[in-house]
N, C-alpha and C positions, 0 to 999 in steps of 0.2 A: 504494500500500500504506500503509496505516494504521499508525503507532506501535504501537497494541495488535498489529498483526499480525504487524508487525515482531521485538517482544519476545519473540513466543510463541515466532518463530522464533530467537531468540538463547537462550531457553529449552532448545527442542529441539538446537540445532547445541551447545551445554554440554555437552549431557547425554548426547549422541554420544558427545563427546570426552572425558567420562569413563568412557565402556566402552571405548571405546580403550584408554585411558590404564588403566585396570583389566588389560586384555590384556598389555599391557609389564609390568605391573607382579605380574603373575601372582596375580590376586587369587581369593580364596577363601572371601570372606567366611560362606557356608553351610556350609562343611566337608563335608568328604567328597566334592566334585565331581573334583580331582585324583586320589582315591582310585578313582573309578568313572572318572576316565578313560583312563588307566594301564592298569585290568583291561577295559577296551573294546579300546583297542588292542591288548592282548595276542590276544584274542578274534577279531580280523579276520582271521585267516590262514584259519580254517572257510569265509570267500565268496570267498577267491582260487578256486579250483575251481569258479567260478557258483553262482548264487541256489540253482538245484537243489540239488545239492551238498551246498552251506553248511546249507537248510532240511532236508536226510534228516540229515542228521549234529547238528546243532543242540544237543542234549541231550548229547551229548559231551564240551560247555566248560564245563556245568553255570552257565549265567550268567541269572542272574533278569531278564535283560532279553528285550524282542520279539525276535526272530529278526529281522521288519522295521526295526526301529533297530537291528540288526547289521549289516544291510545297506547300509542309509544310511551309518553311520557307517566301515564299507569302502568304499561309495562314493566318498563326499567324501574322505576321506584318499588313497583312489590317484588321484582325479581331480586333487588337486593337489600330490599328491608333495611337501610342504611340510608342516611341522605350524604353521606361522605361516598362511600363507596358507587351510587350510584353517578355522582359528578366525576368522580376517576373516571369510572366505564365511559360518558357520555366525552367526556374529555379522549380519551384516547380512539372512540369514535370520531370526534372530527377530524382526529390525524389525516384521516381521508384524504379531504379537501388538500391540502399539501401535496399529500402523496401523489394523487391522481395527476393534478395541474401540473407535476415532476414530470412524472411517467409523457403527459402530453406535450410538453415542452422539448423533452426526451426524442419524442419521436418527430415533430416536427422540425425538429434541428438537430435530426439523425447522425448528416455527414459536418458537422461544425463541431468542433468542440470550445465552448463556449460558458464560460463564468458566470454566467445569467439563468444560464439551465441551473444551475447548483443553486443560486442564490435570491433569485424572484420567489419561491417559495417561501422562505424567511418572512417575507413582507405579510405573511398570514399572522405570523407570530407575534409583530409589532403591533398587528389593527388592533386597537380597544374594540371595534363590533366582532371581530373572530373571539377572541380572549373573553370577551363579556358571553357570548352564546355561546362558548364552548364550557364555560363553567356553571351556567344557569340554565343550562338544558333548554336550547333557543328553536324555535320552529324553523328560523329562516339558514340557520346553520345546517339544521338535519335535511332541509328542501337542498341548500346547497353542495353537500356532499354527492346526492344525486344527481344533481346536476351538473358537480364537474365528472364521475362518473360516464354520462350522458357524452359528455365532448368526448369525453377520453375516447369510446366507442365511436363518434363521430370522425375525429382523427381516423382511427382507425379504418373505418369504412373507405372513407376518401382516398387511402391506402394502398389499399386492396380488393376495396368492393367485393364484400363479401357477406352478402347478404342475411349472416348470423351475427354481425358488428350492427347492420343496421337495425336488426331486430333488437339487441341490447339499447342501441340509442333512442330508441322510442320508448323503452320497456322502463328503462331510470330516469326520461322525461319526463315520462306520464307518473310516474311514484313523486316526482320534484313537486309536480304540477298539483298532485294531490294534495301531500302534504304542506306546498306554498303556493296558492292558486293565480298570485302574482306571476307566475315563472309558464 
């Protein structure tokens, strides 16, 4: 392993540890993510009673968010009965978005080798709106992962045209779309 590849990675394992360390420290720099997380939680008791259930009744809690990120967001909280452990997990779920937007960078400047592929990533790490919705369990973070997903395939398609890329790019559009009906 190379110095430069080395660094990238001391780069990245940073800038881990400052959404970590964001989580301890209950950070909030966008404002209002505490406040939307708070009236989520309140909201999760509608899918104790199953997916059914929760989507006939839905319009009841009056909450501007997807039914499908209501659901998620009951999921992951009784799945870890934890409100610490559940923000790790949802934290290391947005890694995604990084990942993915790598990978497509990757391959769209396949034959270049290029300091930007390595390090426009990062620029997730700095947003206070990534950092604030990756530690408060954000609707527009989880619509986003599928949606760079979505490109990722799309790249790909354009590629190779192969018509199982394009069926993924539609497949984690339409899940973005769900979950953030803006997208």
């Amino acid at each position: 392993m190379s110095t430069f590849e080395k660094r990238i990675i001391l780069f990245y394992f940073f800038a881990y540890l400052s959404l970590l360390a964001g989580l301890f420290l209950n950070e909030d720099f966008a404002f209002g993510y505490i406040r939307d997380y708070e009236l989520h939680k309140k909201a999760t008791d509608i899918f104790d009673n199953g997916l059914i259930f929760g989507l006939l009744n839905y319009e009841e809690k009056k909450i501007p968010h997807s039914p499908i990120y209501l659901y998620y967001f009951t999921l992951i909280q009784n799945l870890f009965d934890s409100e610490f452990f559940t923000k790790i997990v949802n934290i290391h779920i947005c890694l995604l978005i990084p990942f993915f937007v790598y990978k497509s960078l990757k391959i769209k400047n396949k034959h270049k080798s290029n300091l930007y592929i390595y390090l426009l990533p990062l620029i997730f790490f700095i947003s206070p709106y990534f950092r604030s919705g990756a530690i408060w369990i954000d609707d527009n973070l989880l619509a986003l992962i599928f949606l760079s997903i979505s490109i990722y395939y799309f790249i790909l398609f354009k590629k190779k045209e192969s018509l199982i890329y394009l069926f993924y790019n539609t497949l984690f559009l339409a899940i973005a779309a769900y979950i953030r009906p803006i997208y």
